[in-house]
Phi, psi and omega in degrees: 000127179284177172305303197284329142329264133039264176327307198277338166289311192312322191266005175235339133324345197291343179294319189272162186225042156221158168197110184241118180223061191278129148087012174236049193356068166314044181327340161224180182229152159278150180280034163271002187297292158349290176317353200251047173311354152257014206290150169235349174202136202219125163238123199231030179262190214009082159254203171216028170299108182281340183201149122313060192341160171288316176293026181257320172315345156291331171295048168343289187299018205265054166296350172211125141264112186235094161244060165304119165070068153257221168216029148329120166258359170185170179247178190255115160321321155329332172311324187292324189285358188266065159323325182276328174351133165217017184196094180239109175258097176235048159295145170075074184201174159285351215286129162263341189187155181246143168260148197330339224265350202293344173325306188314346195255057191308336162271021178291163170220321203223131156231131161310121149188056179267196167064030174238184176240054161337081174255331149229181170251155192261180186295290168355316217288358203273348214249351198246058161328309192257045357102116162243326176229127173244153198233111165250029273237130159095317180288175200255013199297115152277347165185160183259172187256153200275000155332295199353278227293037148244025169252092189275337168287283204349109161255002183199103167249138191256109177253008206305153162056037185227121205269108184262108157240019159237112359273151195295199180297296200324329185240040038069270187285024177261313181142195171299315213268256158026287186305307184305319107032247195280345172286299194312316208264357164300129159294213171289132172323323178277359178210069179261137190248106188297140164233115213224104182201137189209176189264094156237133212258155174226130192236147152157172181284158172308121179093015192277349181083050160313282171348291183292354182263311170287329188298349201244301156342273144006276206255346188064055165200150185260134162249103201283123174210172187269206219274150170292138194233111197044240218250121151260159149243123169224171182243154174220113184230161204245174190260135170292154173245094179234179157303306194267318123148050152328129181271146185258146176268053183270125163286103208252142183234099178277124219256137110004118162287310214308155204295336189290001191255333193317301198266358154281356188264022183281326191298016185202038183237092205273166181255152184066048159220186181239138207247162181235094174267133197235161181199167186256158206258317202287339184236121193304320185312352183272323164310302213263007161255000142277344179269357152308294162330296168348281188299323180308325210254348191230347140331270198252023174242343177055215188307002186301143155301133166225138169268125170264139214223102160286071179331164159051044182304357196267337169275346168188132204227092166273183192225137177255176169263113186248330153326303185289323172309326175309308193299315160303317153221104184303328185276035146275126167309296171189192159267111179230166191247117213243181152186133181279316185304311179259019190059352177309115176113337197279335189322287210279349159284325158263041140290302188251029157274305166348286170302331190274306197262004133331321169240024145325112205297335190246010194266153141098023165300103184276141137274160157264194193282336137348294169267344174265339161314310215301292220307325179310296195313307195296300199286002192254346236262334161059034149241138192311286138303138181231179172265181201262356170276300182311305185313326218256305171320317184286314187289350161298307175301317215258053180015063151258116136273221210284351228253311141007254185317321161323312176266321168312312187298299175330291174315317156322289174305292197293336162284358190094352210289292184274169156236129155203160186218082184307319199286339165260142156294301177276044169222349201258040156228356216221132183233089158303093154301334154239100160352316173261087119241333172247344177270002183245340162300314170281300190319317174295006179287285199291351182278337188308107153329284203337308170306301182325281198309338176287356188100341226027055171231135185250116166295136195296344205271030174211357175306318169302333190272016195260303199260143164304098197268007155265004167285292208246054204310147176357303193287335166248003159342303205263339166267003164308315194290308168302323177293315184283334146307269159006315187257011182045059188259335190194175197199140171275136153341141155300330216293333169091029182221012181201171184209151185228151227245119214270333158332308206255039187285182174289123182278337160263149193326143173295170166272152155209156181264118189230108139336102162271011202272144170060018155327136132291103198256145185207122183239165145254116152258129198249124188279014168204113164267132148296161197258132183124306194302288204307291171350300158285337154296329229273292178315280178311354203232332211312352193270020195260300184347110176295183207224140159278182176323302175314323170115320179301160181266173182256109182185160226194170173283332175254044192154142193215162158226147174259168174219151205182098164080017206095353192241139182230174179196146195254076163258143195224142188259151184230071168337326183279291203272024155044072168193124173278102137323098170241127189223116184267141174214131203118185199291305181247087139322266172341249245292324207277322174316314171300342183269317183273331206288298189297310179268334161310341264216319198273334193279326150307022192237320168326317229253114174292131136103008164221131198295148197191128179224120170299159177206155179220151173288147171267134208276340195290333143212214180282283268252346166284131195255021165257140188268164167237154164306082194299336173302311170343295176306327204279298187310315187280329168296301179332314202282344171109340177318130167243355155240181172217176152304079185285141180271012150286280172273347168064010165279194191250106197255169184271157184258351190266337174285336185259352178227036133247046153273334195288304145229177154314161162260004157302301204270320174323305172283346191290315181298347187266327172285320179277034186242311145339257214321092230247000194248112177254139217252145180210125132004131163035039187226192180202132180312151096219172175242159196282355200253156188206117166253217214266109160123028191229126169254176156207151164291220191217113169183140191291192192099150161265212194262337194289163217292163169284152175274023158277303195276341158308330186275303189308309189311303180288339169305294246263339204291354184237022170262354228239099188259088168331311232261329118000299184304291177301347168284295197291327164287029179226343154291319196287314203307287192328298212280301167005280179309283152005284186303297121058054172240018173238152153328309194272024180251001170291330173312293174301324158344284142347299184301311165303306161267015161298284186302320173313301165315318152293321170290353179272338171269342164089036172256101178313270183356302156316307176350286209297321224276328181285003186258316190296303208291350180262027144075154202280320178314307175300324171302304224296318170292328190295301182337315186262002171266345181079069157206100203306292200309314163294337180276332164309316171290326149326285189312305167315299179316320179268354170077046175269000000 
């Protein structure tokens, strides 16, 4: 479209109050744009606009703005005069800065702005009170302005992808309310208290000299000591390498090799910290426990640096392919070669422990003043544990209140500093302050002969003779117990006078008698397993668990059978072949599956960065030994596929004969879009992802920003029943009546949801649309129905796989 086109619309236009001139690349605008004073929606995305004139600040009367995918590189102060705003979409721009005047736009409910290059928000943003949704996706933002925490509407902040280290991750993935928080409690800038504090963890098999590494760390003298038992913690702190020489904080946690500690010692292999895997020179058997670590440590540490500490270098000085190791976990730092007795090799291992942690994405924390008095108080207080009333007096002196302390208590927990567990009765009075006061309670546990020979099952009558009861007096014995429960380490007995330690069971199979006839078979394939699942499923299950005659349960360290309704089920792990093995029999299969299905389900959720694939056996004849992918299969039913293949035999299997013993098909599809969906939508909660790299946070789930391809296939059924703009008018009636509607918690979620979507239809992203409609729940269609606002309830009802 020319200019004098343009021109000639503005003037047969001047009267109307929509104008969509979306999608004709428009590099500019004229200030005759300005005359169209009546315009109330104006849409101008995918152009190629680089600026704005000053006269778009005439269109007072401007209720949607859309300049989604130009290439603004600033706004026009002017911008500020469009008041009325209630919908401004500049995602996908250049935008470097917002101008102050964006305060002024005091009626937004939704502003765009992802995919720009966003490094900070002015203060103003604090002015847009009524604000449910900012969508910042994408930008360069390193910390937010504490203005925020007065978007007291705000149900949906989009933070993906943005390297944040104000306010940090922990508390990022606590929600809005969290942020919100911790904005508050920021002071003035000059008398902000920087906080330069980190994790480095020390891994590796048992006798390798971990010990002997921190003790040289520490004191720069070899100190000979014996093997570490579970976790020590000590501190160290060392100078930043700057100019100003800022002190560093390391918290260093020296891990136990032995193998009974690997799996409680996964609950404390943290993300954001720097791992040390050290390993030894004098015993070749030590190569095959690095790439174990590796994956352990890219498990659960994800992106953390890991430093390789080759040990006892004056005995033997191998060499790794440290290429291929790179290629494979990119977060190695490098290599280094040590010998603790003469110090040889340490100069340059604390140069570059120095160096990883200094540029840790979290270092360079501001506090307020407030919270680093509490935390001083804690680390000073030189008891293990207080009650939760002492903590709530201190953080009380230091003038919090509750909404305060709440988050601080959070924030805490999630750094390791405290252990606290609000969510038990009989823990949510008890605030550990040292962390190894309680991780040396558990371990000493997994060292007891006794327990072992016993079956691992431990009388509480014996507990005095485990723990040093001037550690661990009598009176808190039960509450050791409820942590370790917690960490799904043991479960109590009926007898109720004893508890068993699912570590320490018998390592070989019970005898059982098992009927393979009429299985329901289910595998998890792991591409690495950790040590700890079946254990810990073991845990989670235990009131299921079947009895032998004797009244003991039937269960074993690698395998345990349940019993439910008539049903019984056989899991079992098959370690060479990294596969957990479920095989069901009884009256209710289906259902008792869905119950394991459901704790496997909490428990893979734990394990970051390693792939896991459900399977079901292929059914074409007895005699076949081939799995199928069960998600696969779900896609393929989705796609309308109805038969499929076996890759054994290539014969032609039906798909409803092989998965609808497993679930309904309702409940398939249902599982399968919320399994798709790679964005979780929370009430008062903020979009991220768990992946980061070095200076980048995120929350967690794999994927990029592009739409899934389940609501692209839905979209694309769908685009010519489906008028977005049509869309976006009825959602923005329905969002209304919504609010109105309203008594639960959870409809601040559809809500939430609603005005997601209302915002991608306006931008005219079907697909963004579809995938925020599915999250907005059968109540919300119910309302649309009953209010009479047909598109939207047509496009729900698609979404929702109604």
């Amino acid at each position: 479209m020319e200019m004098a086109d343009i021109l000639d619309l503005i003037n047969i236009l001047v009267k109307n109050s929509v104008l969509d001139l979306s999608g004709y690349q428009l590099s500019s605008l004229p200030p005759e744009i300005g005359n169209l004073t009546n315009l109330t929606e104006l849409n101008l995305m995918e152009n190629q606009l680089s600026s704005l004139p000053p006269e778009i600040g005439n269109l007072t009367n401007l209720t949607e703005l859309n300049l989604y995918e130009n290439k603004l590189s600033s706004l026009p102060p002017e911008i500020g005069n469009l008041t009325n705003l209630i919908g401004l979409s500049l995602g996908e721009n250049k935008l470097s800065s917002l101008p102050p005047e964006i305060g002024n736009l005091t009626n937004l409910t939704g502003l765009f702005l992802e995919g720009n290059q966003l490094s900070s928000l002015p203060p103003e943003i604090g002015n847009l009170t009524n604000l449910t949704g900012l969508y910042l996706y994408g930008n360069k933002l390193r910390s937010l302005p504490p203005e925020l925490s007065k978007l007291m509407n705000l149900t949906m902040l989009d933070l993906e992808n943005n390297p944040l280290e104000s306010p940090p991750p922990e508390i990022v993935e606590r929600g809005i309310k969290a942020i919100f928080e911790y904005l508050k409690q920021l002071p003035e800038p000059e008398k902000v208290i920087i906080h330069n504090e980190a994790k480095l963890l020390l891994v590796g098999q048992g006798d390798v000299g971990k010990t002997c590494i921190k003790n040289r760390l520490i004191h720069d003298e070899f100190i000979e000591d014996k093997s570490t038992q579970g976790i020590d913690i000590s501190e160290w702190k060392i100078v930043a390498p700057t100019a100003e020489q800022e002190q560093i904080k390391l918290n260093i946690w020296d891990f136990g090799g032995q193998e009974i500690y690997h799996a409680t010692h996964q609950f404390f292999l943290t993300k954001r910290s720097i791992y040390l895997l050290v390993w030894n020179a004098r015993r070749a058997k030590d190569y095959e426990h690095i790439y174990y670590w590796l994956q352990i440590i890219d498990a659960f540490g994800e992106n953390s640096p890991i430093i390789l500490v080759l040990s006892k270098l004056n005995e033997r000085d191998d060499d790794l392919n440290m290429k291929d190791l790179k290629e494979q976990f990119p977060q190695i730092v490098d290599m280094f070669k040590i010998d603790s007795e003469d110090g040889n090799g340490f100069p340059n291992l604390k140069d570059i422990i120095t160096r990883t942690a200094w540029h840790l994405p979290h270092m360079r924390t501001p506090w307020g003043e407030s919270w680093f008095k509490v935390r001083e108080q804690l680390e000073q207080n030189g008891r293990n544990w207080i009650t939760y009333n002492e903590f709530h007096q201190i953080c009380e002196k230091e003038k919090l209140d509750q909404k305060q302390t709440d988050t601080l208590d959070e924030y805490l927990h999630d750094l390791g500093v405290i252990i606290h567990f609000r969510d038990r009765i009989a823990l949510k009075n008890m605030v550990i302050l040292k962390p190894d006061w309680a991780t040396k309670a558990f371990y000493r546990i997994l060292d007891t002969p006794f327990v072992r020979q016993n079956g691992g099952v431990l009388p509480h009558d014996k507990l005095e003779q485990i723990w040093d009861i001037k550690i661990y007096p009598q009176e808190i014995h039960p509450k050791i117990l409820e942590l370790m429960n917690k960490f799904e380490l043991v479960y109590e007995l009926p007898d109720k006078r004893s508890h068993l330690v699912a570590e320490l069971l018998p390592s070989t199979e019970s005898k059982l008698e098992w009927d393979n006839t009429n299985n329901l078979c289910f595998y998890y394939r792991y591409d690495f397993l950790p040590a700890g699942v079946i254990t810990r499923f073991i845990v989670r299950v235990h009131q299921v668990i079947e009895r032998r005659p004797d009244g003991t349960q039937l269960c074993w360290r690698e395998g345990v059978v349940l019993q439910r309704e008539n049903t019984r089920a056989f899991v079992k792990v098959k370690k060479i072949e990294r596969l957990i093995e479920i095989k069901i029999n009884g009256d209710n299969k289906r259902e008792l599956l869905a119950v394991i299905r459901h704790e496997f389900s909490q428990i893979n959720r734990s394990i970051k960065r390693i792939k896991i694939d459900e399977e079901i056996p292929c059914n074409c004849s007895i005699d076949c030994t081939y799995k199928f992918e069960y998600g696969k299969l779900l896609k393929a039913e989705k796609a309308g596929k109805g038969i499929v293949q076996c890759h054994d035999s290539w014969d032609d299997v039906p798909l409803s004969l092989l998965l609808d013993g497993y679930e309904k098909k309702e409940n398939r599809i249902k599982n399968l879009d919320s399994k798709d969906s790679r964005i979780s939508i929370h009430a008062r909660e903020v979009i991220m992802r768990d992946q980061y790299k070095a200076g980048q946070v995120g929350a967690q789930g794999p994927g990029a920003h592009a739409h899934d391809i389940t609501f692209n296939q839905i979209w694309n059924e769908n685009k010519d029943d489906i008028d977005l703009l049509a869309l976006a008018m009825e959602l923005n009636d329905l969002r209304l009546r919504l609010k109105k509607e309203a008594t639960k918690p959870e409809h601040d979620i559809f809500i939430g949801a609603i005005t997601s979507a209302e915002g991608f239809a306006r931008e005219k992203n079907g697909p963004k649309t579809l995938e925020y409609l599915s999250k907005a729940g059968k109540w919300t269609l119910d309302i649309a129905t009953k209010i009479g606002v047909p598109v939207a309830t047509e496009a729900l009802k698609k979404a929702l796989g109604l």
